[in-house]
C-alpha positions in Angstrom: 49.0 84.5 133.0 48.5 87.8 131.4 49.2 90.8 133.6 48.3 94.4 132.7 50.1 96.8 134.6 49.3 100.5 135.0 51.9 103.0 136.0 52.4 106.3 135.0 56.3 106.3 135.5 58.6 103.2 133.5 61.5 103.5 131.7 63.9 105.4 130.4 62.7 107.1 133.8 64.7 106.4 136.4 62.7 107.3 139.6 61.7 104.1 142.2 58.0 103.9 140.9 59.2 103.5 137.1 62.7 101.1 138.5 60.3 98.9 140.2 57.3 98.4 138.1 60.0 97.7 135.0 62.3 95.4 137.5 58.9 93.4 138.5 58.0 92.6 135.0 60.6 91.9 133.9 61.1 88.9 136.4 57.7 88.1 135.4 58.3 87.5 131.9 61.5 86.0 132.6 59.6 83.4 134.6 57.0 82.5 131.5 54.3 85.0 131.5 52.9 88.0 129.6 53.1 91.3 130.4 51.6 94.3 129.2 52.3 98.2 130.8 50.1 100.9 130.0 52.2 103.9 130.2 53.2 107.5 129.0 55.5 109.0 126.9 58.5 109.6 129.5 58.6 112.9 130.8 59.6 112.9 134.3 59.9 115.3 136.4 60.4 117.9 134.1 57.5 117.3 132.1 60.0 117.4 128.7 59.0 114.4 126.4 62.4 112.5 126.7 64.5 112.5 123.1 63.9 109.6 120.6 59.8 109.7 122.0 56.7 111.6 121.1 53.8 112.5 122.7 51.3 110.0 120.9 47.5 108.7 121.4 49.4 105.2 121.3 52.8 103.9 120.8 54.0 100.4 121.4 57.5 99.1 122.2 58.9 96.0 123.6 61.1 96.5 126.6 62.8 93.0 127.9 60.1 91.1 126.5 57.4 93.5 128.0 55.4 94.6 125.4 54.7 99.1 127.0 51.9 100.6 125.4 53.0 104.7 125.6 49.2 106.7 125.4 48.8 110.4 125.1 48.5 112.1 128.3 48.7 115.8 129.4 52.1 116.1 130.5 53.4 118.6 132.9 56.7 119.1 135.1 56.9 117.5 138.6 55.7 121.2 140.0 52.3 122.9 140.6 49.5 120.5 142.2 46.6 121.7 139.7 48.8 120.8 136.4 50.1 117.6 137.5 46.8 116.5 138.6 45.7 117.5 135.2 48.7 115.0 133.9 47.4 112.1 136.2 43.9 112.6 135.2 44.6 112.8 131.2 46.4 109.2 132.4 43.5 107.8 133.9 41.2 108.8 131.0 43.4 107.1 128.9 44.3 104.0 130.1 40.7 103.2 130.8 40.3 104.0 127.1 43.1 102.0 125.9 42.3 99.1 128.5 39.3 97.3 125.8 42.4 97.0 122.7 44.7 95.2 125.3 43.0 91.7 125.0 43.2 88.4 127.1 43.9 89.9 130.6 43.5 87.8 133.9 44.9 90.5 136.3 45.2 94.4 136.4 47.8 96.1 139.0 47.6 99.4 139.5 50.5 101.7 141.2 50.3 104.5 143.5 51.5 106.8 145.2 48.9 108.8 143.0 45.1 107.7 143.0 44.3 108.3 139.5 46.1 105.5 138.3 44.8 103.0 140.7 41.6 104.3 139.7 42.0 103.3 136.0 42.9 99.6 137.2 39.5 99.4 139.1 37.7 100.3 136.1 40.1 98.4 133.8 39.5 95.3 135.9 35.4 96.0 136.0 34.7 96.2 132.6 37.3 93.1 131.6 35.3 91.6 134.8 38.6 90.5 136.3 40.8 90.9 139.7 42.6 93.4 140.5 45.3 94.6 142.3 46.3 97.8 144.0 50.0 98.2 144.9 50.8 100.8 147.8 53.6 102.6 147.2 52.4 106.0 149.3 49.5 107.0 151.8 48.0 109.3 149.1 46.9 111.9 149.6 47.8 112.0 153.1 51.6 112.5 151.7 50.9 115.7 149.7 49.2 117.1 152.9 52.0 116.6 155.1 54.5 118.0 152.6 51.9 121.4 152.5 51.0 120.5 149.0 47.3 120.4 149.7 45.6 121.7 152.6 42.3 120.2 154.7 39.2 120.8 153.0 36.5 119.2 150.8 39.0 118.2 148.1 41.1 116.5 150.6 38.2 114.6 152.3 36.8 113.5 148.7 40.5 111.9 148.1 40.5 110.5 151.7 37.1 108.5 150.3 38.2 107.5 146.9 41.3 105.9 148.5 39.2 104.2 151.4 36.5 102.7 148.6 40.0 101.1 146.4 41.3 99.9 149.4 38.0 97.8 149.8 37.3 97.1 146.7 40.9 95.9 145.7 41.1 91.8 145.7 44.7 92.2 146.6 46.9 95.0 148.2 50.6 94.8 148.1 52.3 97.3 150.5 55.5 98.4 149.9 56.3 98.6 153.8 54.8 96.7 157.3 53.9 100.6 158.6 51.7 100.7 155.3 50.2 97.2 156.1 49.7 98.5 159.6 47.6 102.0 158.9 45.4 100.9 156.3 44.3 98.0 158.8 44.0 100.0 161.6 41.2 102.1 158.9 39.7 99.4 158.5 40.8 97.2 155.6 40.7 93.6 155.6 44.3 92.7 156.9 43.6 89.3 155.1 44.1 90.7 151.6 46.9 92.9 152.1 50.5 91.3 151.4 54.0 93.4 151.9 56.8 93.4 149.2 59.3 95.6 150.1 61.7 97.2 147.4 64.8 96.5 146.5 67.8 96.6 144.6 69.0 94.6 140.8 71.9 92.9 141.9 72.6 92.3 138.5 72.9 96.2 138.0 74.1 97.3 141.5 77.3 96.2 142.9 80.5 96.8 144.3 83.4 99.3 141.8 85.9 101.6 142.2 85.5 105.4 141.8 85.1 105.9 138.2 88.2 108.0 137.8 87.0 110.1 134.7 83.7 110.8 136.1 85.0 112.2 139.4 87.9 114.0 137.7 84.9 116.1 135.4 82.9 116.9 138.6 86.2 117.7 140.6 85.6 115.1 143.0 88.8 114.1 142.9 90.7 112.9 145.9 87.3 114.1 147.5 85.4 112.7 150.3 81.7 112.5 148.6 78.9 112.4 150.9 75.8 111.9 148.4 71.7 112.6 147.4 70.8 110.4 144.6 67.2 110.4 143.6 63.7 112.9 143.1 64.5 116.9 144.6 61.3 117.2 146.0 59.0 118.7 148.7 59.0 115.5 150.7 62.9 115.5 150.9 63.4 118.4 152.6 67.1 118.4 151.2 67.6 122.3 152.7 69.3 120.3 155.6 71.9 119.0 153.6 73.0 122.3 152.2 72.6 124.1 155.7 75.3 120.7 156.3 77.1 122.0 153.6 77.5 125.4 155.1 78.3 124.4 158.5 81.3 121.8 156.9 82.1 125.0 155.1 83.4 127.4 157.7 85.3 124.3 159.1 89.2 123.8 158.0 89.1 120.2 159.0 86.2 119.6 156.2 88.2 121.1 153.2 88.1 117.6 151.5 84.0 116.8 152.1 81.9 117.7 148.7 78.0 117.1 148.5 77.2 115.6 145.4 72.9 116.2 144.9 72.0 114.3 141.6 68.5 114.1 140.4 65.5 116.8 139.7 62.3 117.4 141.1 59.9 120.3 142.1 62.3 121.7 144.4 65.8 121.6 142.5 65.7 124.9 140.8 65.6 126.6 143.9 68.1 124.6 145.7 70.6 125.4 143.2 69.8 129.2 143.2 70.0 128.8 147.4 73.8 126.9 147.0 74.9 129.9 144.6 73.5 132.5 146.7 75.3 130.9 149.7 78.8 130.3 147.9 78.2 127.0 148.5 81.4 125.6 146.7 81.3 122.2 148.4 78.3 121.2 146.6 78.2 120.0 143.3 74.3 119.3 141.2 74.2 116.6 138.3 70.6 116.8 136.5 69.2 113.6 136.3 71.0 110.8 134.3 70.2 107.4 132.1 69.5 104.4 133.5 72.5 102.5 132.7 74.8 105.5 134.3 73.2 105.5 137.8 75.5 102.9 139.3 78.5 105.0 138.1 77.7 108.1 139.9 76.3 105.4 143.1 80.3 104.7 142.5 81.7 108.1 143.3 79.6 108.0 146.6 81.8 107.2 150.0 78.3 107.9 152.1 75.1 108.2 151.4 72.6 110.5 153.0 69.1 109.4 152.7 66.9 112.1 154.0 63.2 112.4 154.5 61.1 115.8 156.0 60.7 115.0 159.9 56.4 113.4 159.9 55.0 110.7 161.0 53.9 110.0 158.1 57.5 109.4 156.1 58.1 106.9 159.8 56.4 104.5 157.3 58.4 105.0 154.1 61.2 102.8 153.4 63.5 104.6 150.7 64.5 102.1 147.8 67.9 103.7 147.4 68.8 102.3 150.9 68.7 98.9 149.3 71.0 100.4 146.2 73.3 101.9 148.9 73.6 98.2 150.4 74.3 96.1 146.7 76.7 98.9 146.2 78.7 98.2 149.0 78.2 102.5 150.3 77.3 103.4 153.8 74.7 105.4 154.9 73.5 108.5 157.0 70.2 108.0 157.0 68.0 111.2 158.3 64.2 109.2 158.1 62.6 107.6 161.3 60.7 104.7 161.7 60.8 101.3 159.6 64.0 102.0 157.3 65.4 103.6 160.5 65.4 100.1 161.6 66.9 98.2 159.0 69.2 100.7 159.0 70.1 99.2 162.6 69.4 96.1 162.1 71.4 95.1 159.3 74.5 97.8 160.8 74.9 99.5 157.0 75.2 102.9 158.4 74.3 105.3 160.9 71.0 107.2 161.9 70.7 111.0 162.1 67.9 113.0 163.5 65.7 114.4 159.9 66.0 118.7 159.1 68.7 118.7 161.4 71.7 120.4 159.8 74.3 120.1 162.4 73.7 117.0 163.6 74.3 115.4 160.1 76.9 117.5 159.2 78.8 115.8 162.7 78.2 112.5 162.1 79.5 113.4 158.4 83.0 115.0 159.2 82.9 112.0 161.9 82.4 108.9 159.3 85.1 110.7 157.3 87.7 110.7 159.9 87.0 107.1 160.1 87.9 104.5 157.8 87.5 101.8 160.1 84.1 102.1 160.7 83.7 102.6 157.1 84.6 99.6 156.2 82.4 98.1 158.7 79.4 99.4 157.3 80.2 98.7 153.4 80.8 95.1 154.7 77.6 95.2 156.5 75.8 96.2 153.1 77.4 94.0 151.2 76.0 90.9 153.2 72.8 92.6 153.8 71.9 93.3 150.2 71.1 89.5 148.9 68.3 89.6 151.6 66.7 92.3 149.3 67.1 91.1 145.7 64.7 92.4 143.3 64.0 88.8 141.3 63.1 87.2 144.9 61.0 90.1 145.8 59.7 90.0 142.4 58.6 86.6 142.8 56.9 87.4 146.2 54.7 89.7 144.4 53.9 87.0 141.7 52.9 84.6 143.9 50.4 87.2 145.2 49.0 88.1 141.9 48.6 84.3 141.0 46.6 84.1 143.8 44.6 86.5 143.4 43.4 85.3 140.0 42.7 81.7 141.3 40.9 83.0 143.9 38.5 85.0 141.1 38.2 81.6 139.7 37.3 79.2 142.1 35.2 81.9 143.9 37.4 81.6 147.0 39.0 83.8 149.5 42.1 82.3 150.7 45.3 84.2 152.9 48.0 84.9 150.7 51.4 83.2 152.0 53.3 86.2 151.6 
């Protein structure tokens, strides 16, 4: 089977769009197929073409036996909604013109949590007259209303229709969470075509290690307790409360040894840096975001970490994929989301739940995991045993099954139930 694969985030990018469209492939050419992605030059989020790449009409690598086609696209930072709408559209525009030089396809996947993309795949798979699938990562745009990104109007409602008309015309949806499966159905959408793959974590590239002693000496971390934020600094995140922790913990003598390591970029992180100097915020320390193969090593200098989410509704459906790094790394978590990952969270007992945006409440249960090693060690053996339940390669082969069908199906002129 040939797949072609749509995404405007892979590698060297490190957020969870570009970490699990690569991780999928991969596993799919591992297990004797061809893959193609149709990509951009990497750029995010500041919208700087990364070193050693060029902004091209076309450039073509191999990446783990995944042959990535890089096409021009208007890049911008991850900031201001009329430039990187601008970005997603120049990506849309191109992969439907690239699409006809990409030859032998039988499927076409296209990733959210933006609709331009998936909108590419639709056409993609129209004109090569072949299935398609749409992979939910995000209820988009209802996301970038929440977050006050976009307000209600006839912009909004035009989005709201595009994304109801790929739902129905998709062959296959793959949600990334139940909750997803659950609203789109409850719209309307035949619950019969939709599967759930949930993220996950490499357990190849995630595991257990000791504090890198170096790397915590350079930050000053050492013989620190490091509560940490590792991923995108954005609007959704709502990562104020941790710093309003971080100034509580602060004025308090028996929190001396508590730093907040915040590593990553995103729309907001300018400002949350200038809000931390302006506060005197010496407890918190900001690391711009890193290479791939150095995430695990800052994951390492983590004794908890806080997984945080804006207090909607709407994020009661998101399941971060750093909770299932936190688990193959053996770290416990705070976790300030609601809703399905609030669950797991309590199901599989790898940390504790906190109420989102607020600051005292986390910054209690904080001072209180760090007076106590006991249950510490609880949790990280918790994660540990929880985290083959969410390996990527079985996951990966979840989605492959799907996909598989999907083009059978398109063959035989069928419409079966997908096992998943």
């Amino acid at each position: 089977m040939h797949i072609l694969f749509l995404t405007d985030n892979f590698p060297p990018e490190v957020n969870a769009p570009a970490t699990r469209t690569f991780e999928h492939c991969r596993e799919w050419v591992k297990a004797g197929h061809r893959v193609t992605v149709l990509t951009t030059a990497p750029n995010f989020p500041k919208g700087e073409v990364f070193a050693g790449y060029r902004n091209r009409i076309w450039h073509s690598e191999s990446m783990a036996g995944i042959r990535v086609i890089r096409l021009w696209t208007y890049i911008a930072a991850n900031a201001g909604f009329f430039r990187r709408t601008l970005d997603y559209v120049s990506f849309m525009v191109a992969a439907v013109l690239a699409a006809p030089f990409v030859r032998g396809v039988d499927i076409v996947v296209g990733t959210s949590p933006q609709l331009f993309t998936v909108c590419a795949a639709r056409v993609v798979a129209a004109l090569k007259r072949r299935p398609w699938v749409f992979e939910l990562r995000d209820i988009w745009p209802e996301s970038i209303k929440v977050v006050g990104a976009m307000k209600d109007g006839p912009i909004l409602r035009l989005l709201e229709r595009i994304e109801m008309d790929l739902y129905r015309s998709a062959d296959r949806i793959v949600c990334v969470t139940n909750a997803f499966q659950r609203s789109i159905v409850a719209r309307g959408v035949d619950a019969q075509k939709i599967a759930v793959v949930t993220n996950g974590a490499d357990l190849s590239r995630f595991s257990p290690s000791p504090k890198p002693a170096a790397l915590s000496a350079s930050l000053d971390l050492s013989g620190k307790f490091v509560a940490g934020y590792v991923g995108t600094h954005g609007m959704a995140h709502a990562l104020d409360t941790l710093l309003e922790a971080a100034a509580l913990l602060k004025e308090r003598s028996d929190a001396e040894a508590i730093r907040f390591l915040l590593l990553g970029d995103g729309a907001e992180n300018a400002r949350l840096v200038a809000y931390a100097k302006h506060k005197g915020l010496t407890n918190v320390v900001f690391v711009d975001t890193v290479a791939k193969d150095r995430v695990a090593d800052y994951w390492a200098l983590l004794d908890v970490s806080i997984i945080h989410l804006r207090k909607s509704a709407l994020f009661e459906t998101v399941i971060p994929s750093k909770l299932f790094e936190c688990m193959a790394m053996g770290i416990p978590v705070l976790h300030g989301v609601r809703g399905e990952s609030a669950a797991i969270v309590e199901r599989e007992g790898v940390g504790e739940l906190v109420e989102p945006q607020n600051a005292e409440a986390l910054a209690d249960a904080l001072l209180a995991l760090a007076r106590d090693e006991d249950r510490l060690a609880v949790y990280r053996a918790h994660a540990l045993a929880a985290a083959p339940r969410y390996n990527r390669t079985a996951l990966a082969g979840d989605m492959l099954l799907v996909l598989a069908t999907a083009v059978e199906e398109r063959a035989s002129g069928s419409t079966r139930v997908s096992a998943i």
